[in-house]
C-alpha positions in Angstrom: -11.9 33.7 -35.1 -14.9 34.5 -32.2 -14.2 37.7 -30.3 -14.8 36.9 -26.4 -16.6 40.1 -24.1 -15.8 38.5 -21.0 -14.3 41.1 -18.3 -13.6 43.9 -20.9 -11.1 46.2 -21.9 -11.3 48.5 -18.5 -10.6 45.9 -16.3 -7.5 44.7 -18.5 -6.5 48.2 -18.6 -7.0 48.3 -14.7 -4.9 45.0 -14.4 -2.4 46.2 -17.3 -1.5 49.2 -15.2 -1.0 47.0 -12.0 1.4 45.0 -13.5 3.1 47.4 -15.3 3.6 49.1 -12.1 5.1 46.6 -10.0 6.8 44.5 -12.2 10.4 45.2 -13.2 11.7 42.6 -15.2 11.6 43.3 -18.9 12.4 42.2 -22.5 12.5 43.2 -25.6 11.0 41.6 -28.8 14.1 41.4 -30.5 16.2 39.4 -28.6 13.7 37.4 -26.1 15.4 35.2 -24.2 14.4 31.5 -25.6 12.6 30.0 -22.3 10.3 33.1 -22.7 9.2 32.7 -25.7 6.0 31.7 -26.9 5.6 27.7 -27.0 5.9 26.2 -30.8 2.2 26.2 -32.5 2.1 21.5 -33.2 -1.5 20.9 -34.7 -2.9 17.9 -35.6 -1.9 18.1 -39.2 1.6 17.1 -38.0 0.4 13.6 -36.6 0.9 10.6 -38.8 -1.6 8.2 -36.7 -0.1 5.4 -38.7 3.3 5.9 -36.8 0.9 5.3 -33.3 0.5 1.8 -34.5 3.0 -0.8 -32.7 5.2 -3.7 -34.6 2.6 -6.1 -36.3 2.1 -9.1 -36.0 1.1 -12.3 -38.4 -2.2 -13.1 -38.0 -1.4 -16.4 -38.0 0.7 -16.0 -34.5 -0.7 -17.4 -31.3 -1.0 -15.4 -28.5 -1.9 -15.9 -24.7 -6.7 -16.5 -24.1 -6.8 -17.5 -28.0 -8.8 -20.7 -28.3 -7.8 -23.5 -30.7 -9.3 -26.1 -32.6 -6.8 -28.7 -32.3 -7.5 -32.2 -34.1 -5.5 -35.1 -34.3 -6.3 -37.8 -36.5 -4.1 -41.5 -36.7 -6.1 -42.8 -40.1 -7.3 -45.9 -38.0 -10.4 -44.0 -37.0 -14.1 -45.0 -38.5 -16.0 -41.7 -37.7 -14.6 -38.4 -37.9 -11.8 -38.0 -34.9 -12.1 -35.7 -32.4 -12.1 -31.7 -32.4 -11.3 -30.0 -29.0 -11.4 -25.8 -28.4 -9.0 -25.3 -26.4 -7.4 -21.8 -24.6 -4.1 -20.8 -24.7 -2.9 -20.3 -21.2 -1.2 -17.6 -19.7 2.1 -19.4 -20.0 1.8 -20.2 -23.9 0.7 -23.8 -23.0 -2.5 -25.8 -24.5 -3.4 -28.9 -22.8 -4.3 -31.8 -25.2 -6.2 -34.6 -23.7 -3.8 -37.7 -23.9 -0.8 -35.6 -24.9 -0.7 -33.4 -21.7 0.4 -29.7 -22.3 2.2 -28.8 -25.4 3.9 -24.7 -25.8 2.2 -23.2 -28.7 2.4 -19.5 -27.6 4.0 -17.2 -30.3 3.9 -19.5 -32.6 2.6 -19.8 -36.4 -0.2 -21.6 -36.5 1.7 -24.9 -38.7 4.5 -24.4 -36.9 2.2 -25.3 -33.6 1.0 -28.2 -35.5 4.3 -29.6 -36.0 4.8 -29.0 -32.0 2.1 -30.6 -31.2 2.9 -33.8 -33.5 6.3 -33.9 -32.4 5.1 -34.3 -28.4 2.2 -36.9 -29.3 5.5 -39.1 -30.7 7.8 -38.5 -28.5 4.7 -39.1 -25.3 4.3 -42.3 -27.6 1.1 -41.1 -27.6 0.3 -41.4 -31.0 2.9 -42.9 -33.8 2.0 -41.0 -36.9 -0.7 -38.1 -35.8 -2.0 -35.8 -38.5 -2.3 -32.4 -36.4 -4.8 -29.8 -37.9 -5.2 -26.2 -35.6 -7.7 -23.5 -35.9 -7.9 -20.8 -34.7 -11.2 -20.1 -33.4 -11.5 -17.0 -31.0 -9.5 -14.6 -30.9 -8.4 -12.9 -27.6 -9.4 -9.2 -26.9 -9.1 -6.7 -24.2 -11.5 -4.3 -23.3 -10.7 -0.2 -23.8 -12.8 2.5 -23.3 -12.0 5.9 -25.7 -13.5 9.1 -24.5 -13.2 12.9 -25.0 -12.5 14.5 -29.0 -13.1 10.7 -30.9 -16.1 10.0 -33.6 -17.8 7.7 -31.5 -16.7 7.5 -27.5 -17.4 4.2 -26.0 -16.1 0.7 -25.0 -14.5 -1.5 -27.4 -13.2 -5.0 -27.5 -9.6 -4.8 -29.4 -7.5 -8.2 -30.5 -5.2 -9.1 -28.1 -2.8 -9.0 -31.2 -3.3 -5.5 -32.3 -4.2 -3.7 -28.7 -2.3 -0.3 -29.4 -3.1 3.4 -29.5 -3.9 4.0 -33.0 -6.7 0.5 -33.0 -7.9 2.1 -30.0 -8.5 5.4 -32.0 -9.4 4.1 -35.1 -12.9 1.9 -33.1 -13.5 4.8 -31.8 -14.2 7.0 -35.3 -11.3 8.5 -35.0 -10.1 12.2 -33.9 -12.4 15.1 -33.8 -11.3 18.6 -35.4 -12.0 19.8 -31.6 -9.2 17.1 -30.9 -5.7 18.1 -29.3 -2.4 16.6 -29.9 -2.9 15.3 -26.3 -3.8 11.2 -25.1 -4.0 10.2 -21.9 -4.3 6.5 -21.4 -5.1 5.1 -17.8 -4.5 2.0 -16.6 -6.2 -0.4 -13.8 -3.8 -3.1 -12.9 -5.9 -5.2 -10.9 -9.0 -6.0 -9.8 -8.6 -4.8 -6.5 -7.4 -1.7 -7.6 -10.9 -1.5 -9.6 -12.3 -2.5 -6.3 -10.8 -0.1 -3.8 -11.7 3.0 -6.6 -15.3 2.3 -5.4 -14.2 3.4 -1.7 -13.7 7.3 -2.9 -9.7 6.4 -4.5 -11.1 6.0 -7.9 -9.2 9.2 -9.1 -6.3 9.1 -7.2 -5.7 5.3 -8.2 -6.4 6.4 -12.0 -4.6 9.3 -11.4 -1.2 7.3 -10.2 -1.1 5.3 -13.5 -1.5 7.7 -16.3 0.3 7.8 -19.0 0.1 11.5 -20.8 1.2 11.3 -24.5 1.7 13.8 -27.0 0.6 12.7 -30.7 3.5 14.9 -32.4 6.5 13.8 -30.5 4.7 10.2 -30.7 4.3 9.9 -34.4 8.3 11.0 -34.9 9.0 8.2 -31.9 9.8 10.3 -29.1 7.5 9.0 -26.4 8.5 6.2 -23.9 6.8 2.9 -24.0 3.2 2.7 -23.2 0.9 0.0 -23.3 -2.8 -0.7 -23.9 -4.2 -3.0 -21.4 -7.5 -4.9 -20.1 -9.8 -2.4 -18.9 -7.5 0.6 -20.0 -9.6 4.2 -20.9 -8.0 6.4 -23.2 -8.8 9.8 -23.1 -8.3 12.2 -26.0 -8.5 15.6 -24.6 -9.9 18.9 -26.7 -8.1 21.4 -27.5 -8.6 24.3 -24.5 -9.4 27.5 -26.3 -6.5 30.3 -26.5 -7.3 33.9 -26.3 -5.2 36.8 -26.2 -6.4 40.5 -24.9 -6.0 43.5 -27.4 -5.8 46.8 -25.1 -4.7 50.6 -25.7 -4.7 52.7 -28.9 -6.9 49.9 -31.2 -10.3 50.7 -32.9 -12.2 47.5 -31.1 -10.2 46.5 -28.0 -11.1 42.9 -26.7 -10.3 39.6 -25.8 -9.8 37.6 -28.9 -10.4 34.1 -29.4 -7.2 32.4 -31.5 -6.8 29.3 -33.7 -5.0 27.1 -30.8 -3.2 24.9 -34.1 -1.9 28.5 -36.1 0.4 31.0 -34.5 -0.9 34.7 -33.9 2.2 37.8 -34.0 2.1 41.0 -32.5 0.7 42.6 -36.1 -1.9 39.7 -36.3 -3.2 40.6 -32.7 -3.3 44.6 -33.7 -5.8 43.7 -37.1 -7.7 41.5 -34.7 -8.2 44.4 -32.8 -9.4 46.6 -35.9 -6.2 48.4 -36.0 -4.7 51.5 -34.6 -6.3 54.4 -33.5 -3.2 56.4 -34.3 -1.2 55.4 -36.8 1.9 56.6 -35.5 1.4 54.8 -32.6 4.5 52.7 -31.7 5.1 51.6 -28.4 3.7 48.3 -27.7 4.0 46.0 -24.1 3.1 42.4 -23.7 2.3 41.1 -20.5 3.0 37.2 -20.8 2.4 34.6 -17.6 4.6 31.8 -17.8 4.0 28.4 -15.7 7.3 28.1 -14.2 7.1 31.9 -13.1 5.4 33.5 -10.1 4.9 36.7 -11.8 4.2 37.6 -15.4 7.0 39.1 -17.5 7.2 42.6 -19.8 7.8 41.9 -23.5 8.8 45.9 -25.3 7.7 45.9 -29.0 7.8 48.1 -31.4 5.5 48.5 -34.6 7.8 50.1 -36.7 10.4 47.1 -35.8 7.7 44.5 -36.5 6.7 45.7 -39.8 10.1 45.0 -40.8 9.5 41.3 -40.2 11.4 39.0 -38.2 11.8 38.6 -34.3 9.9 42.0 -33.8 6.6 40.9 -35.0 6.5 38.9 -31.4 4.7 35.5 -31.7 2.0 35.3 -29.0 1.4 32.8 -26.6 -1.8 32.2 -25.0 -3.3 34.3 -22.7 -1.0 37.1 -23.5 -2.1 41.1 -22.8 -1.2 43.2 -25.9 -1.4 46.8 -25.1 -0.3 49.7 -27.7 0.9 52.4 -25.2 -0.2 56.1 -25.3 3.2 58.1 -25.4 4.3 61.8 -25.1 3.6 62.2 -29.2 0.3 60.2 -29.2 -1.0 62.0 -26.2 -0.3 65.1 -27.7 -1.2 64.3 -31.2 -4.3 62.8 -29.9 -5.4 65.9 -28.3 -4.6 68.1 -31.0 -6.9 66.0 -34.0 -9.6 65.8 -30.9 -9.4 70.0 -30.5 -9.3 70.1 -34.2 -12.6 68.0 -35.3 -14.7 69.3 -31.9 -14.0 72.9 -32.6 -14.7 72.6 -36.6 -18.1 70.8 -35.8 -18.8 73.4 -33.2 -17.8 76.4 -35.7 -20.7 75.2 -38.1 -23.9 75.2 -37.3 -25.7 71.4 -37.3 -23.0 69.6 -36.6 
């Protein structure tokens, strides 16, 4: 864990007091309502990559931009017959010369073969063809993986096999800075590629993103999503999550947390170096949510937390963790201060 100095304790304080102030709705530890509690801690430990993968395929199976060999022999010839590399249109179709076009697309390679024979026969094209298909290039589409991979870059991935986890797996895979988050953008045309050059490149990338989460994607729980021609998938890194430690604590800071391993109230405290008082209690956490204009006040107790359970609060980024001065600190406080000043000044030296 790295301890952040940025803004410092007095200017928390200042803030803490503010909000304290003016703020009147309040919780306690105990029994926090659900939708204000701190998010569940998903890490990338949880991700099984191989579930990103989609349905395979035989390699064997034809697919749309392949090209063929395709070679018909009749046994009548006296040099070898002819071979022709042909592509697989859009529509499935190859188009033989003589033959005309023939539907291969999806097919097993033999079964193809036997396709193809069947037309040349019935075209009384040929009356007994021996029909021999290769497959000679396969076709790819072109992604581009940036952010928390190995090795960011473009990469040409099989037509076949153009999914999220081939996409990660050219790219050297997921960094330890990696999150559990994937974005994968999409540019449908090339006009759309076109008119991005004219200042609308974000907004047009933007409009067509698709923003996946690797945990509920590995236990199936994200919608449909393709990887197309031209596609960039972006991995993003994992933001860093710090909480600020204020109040009776030896070392009061901002505190720079694992973002994949939850952080309690008691965790936040030994960050801080501990407490300056040890019967110091009282503790309030000042928590922002997203869907609230104004922060919310969490009451905790120490005591209560030691015991385990709900008490020991777990903390969500960004929260303020301050251990309040009370009636009995304040007085306490003053009365070990009066104590070890007048003893040191009593004795000469010290």
């Amino acid at each position: 864990m790295r301890i952040s100095c940025s803004g410092g304790p007095l200017i928390a304080l200042g803030l803490l007091i503010i909000i304290s102030g003016c703020h009147k709705t309040r919780y306690n530890a105990s029994n926090l309502p659900p939708e204000m509690a701190a998010s569940k801690v998903e890490g990338l430990h949880r991700v099984d990559l191989s579930r990103l993968a989609q349905a395979s395929t035989p390699s064997e199976v034809i697919h749309p931009g392949d090209v063929l060999e395709v070679t018909i022999a009749t046994g009548m010839e006296t040099s070898a017959p002819p071979r022709w590399p042909l592509r697989v249109a859009d529509n499935g179709e190859i188009t033989i010369p003589l033959v005309g076009a023939v539907p291969v697309g999806g097919l097993l390679l033999p079964d193809a073969e036997q396709v193809v024979r069947q037309e040349s026969i019935k075209r009384q094209v040929y009356r007994d063809p021996h029909v021999s298909l290769l497959l000679k290039d396969r076709q790819t589409v072109r992604v581009t993986v940036v952010g928390a991979v190995g090795k960011p870059g473009t990469y040409d991935l099989p037509r076949a096999n153009q999914d999220l986890l081939a996409a990660l797996i050219a790219a050297g895979g997921l960094t330890e800075k990696a999150s559990t988050i994937v974005e994968i953008r999409n540019v449908q045309s090339g006009r759309a590629l076109e008119d991005s050059y004219n200042g609308e490149r974000s907004t047009l990338m933007e409009n067509d993103a698709i923003r996946i989460d690797l945990v509920e994607a590995s236990a199936g729980l994200t919608p449909e999503y393709h990887i197309q021609d031209g596609s960039i998938v972006m991995v993003r890194e994992q933001e860093p999550t710090t909480i600020q430690v204020i109040g009776l604590v030896r070392r009061p800071n901002q505190f720079e947390i694992p973002p994949d391993k939850p952080v309690r109230l008691l965790d936040a405290i030994a960050l801080a170096g501990g407490l300056t008082l040890e019967l110091a209690d009282k503790v309030q956490v000042i928590r922002q949510l997203d869907e609230m204009e104004e922060p919310v006040v969490i009451s905790a107790s120490i005591r209560a937390a030691k015991r385990g359970g709900s008490a020991n609060l777990p903390l969500a980024a960004g929260d303020v963790v301050s251990v309040e001065e009370t009636p009995l600190t304040f007085t306490v406080g003053t009365i070990q201060n009066f104590v070890r000043f007048g003893f040191s000044a009593a004795i000469p030296g010290l």
